[in-house]
C-alpha positions in Angstrom: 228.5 -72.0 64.9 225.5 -73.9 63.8 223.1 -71.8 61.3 219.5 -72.7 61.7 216.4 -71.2 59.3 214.5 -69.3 61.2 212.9 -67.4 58.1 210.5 -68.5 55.1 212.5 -68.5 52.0 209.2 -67.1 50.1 208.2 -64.1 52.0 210.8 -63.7 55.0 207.7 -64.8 58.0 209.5 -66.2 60.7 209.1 -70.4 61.0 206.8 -71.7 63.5 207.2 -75.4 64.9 203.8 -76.4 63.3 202.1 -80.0 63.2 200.4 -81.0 60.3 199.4 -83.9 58.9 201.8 -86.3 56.1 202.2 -89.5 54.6 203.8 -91.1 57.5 201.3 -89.4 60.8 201.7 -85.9 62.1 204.4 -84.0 62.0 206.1 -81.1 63.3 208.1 -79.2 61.1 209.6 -75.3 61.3 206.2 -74.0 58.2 205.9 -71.0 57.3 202.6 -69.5 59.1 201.9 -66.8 56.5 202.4 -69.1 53.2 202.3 -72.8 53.9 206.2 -73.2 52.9 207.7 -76.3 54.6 211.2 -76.2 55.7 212.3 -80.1 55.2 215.8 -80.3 56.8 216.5 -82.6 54.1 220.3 -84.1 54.7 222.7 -82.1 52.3 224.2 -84.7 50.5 228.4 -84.5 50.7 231.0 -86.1 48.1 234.2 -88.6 49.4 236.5 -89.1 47.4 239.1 -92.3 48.6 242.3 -90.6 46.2 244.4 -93.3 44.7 247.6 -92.2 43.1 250.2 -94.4 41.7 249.2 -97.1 44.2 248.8 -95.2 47.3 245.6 -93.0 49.3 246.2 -89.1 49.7 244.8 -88.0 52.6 244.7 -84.4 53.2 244.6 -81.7 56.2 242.3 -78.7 55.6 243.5 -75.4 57.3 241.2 -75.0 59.8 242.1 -78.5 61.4 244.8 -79.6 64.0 248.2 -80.8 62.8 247.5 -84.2 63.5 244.3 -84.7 61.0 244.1 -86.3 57.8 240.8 -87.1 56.4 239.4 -87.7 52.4 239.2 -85.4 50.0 235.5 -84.4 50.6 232.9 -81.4 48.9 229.4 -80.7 48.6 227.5 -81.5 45.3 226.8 -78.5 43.1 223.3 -78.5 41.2 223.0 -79.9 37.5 226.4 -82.2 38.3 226.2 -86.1 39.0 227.9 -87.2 42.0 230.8 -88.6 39.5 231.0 -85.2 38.4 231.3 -83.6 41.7 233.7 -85.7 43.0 236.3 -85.2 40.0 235.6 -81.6 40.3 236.0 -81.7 43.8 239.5 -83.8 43.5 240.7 -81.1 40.8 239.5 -78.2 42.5 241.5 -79.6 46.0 244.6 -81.2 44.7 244.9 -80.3 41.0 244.7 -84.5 40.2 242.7 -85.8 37.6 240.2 -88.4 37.7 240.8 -91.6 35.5 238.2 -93.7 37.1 235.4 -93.4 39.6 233.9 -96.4 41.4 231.1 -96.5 44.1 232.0 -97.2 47.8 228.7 -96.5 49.2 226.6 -93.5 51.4 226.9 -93.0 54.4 225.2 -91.0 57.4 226.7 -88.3 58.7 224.3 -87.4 61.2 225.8 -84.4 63.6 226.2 -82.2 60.1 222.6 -83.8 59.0 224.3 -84.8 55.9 224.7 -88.0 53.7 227.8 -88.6 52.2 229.0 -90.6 48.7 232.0 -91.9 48.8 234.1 -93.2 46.2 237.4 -94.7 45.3 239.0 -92.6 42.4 242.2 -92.9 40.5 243.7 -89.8 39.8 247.1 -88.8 37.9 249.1 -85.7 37.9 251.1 -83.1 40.3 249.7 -82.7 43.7 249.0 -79.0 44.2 246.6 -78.2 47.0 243.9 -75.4 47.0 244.1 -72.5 49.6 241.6 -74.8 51.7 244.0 -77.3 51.7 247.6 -77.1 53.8 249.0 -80.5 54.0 248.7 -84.1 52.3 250.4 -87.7 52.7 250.4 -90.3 50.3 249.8 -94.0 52.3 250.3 -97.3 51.6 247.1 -99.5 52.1 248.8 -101.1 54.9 249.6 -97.6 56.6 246.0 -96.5 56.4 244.4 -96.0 59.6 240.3 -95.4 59.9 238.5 -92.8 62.3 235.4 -93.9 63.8 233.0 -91.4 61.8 231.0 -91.3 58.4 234.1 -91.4 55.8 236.1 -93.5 58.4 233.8 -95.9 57.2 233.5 -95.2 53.8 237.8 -95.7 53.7 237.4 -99.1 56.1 234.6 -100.7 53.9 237.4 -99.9 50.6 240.3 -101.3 52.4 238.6 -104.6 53.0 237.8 -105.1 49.2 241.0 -104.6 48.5 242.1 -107.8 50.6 242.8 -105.2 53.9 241.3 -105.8 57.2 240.9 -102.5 58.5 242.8 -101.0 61.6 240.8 -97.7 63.6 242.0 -95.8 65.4 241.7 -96.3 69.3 239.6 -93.7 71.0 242.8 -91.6 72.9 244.3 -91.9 69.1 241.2 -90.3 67.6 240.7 -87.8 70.3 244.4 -86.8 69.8 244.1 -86.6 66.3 241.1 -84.4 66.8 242.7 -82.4 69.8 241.2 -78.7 69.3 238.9 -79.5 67.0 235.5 -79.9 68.6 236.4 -76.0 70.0 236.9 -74.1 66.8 233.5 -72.8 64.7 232.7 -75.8 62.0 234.5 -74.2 59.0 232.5 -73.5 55.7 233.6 -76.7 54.2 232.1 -80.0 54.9 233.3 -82.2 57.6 235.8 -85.2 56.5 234.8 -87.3 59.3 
């Protein structure tokens, strides 16, 4: 299920599709009739975390996905933290590791969730122990790694290849296997790994 606002945040008057006028032209945007309140639809922006530990990449399966998918540790940025603090957070709150190091992959578009996401290659020590969300991980060699076609499929390819890897993606009947069931469930309440 995708949730929409239909409602003004300030007084609770439902949205109206409403043209006005800003710095780029006109523009229609869900406003608030009663107040003025503009409902942007800004992208929410989404942390990736590439997860290296003792020279290989965890990749992880959240519950609510089929057997066959493995994706980055991902999770949305909480307010008053830096994206470096989000993702360590993020990587303790999902496996229990501990950040060492945090290096910038890059953003990337995400655009079916209308999210951006940061990605970035961590180093992390300690004891693997996954959160509830969590319900499987694999540790891979850089060689193993395999890429999806999709926002932090692209964030793990673009690492690979400054680590001296071309990358490999998967072929489309791989990635729709991978992803079998998937596209039928309700998106779960955590953000999308790919």
């Amino acid at each position: 299920m995708h949730y929409e606002v239909r409602h003004c945040s300030h007084c609770g008057t439902a949205l109206q599709p409403i043209t006005l006028a800003e710095d780029g032209g006109d523009k229609e945007r869900l406003r608030c009739p009663a107040c003025g309140w503009t409902h942007w639809n800004n992208p929410t922006p989404v942390l990736a975390a590439i997860v290296e530990i003792d020279g290989k990449v965890l990749l992880a399966r959240n519950a609510a996905w089929p057997g066959k998918m493995f994706a980055l540790i991902t999770g949305f940025m909480e307010a008053g933290e830096s994206p470096q603090e989000g993702i360590a957070r993020e990587v303790k709150e999902e496996t229990n590791l501990d950040v060492q190091s945090t290096t910038l992959v890059g953003a990337y578009e995400f655009l079916r969730m209308n999210q951006i996401i940061i990605a970035y290659h961590v180093v992390a020590t300690g004891q693997v122990q996954l959160s509830p969300e969590l319900v499987d991980y694999r540790l891979y060699d850089l060689a193993d790694l395999k890429c999806w076609p999709a926002g932090t499929g692209y964030a793990l390819a673009d690492w690979l290849r400054t680590r001296g890897h071309e990358p490999v993606f998967f072929t489309a009947e791989e990635n729709a296997e991978r992803r079998r069931g998937l596209d039928d469930q309700a998106p779960a309440a955590t953000p999308p790994k790919d």
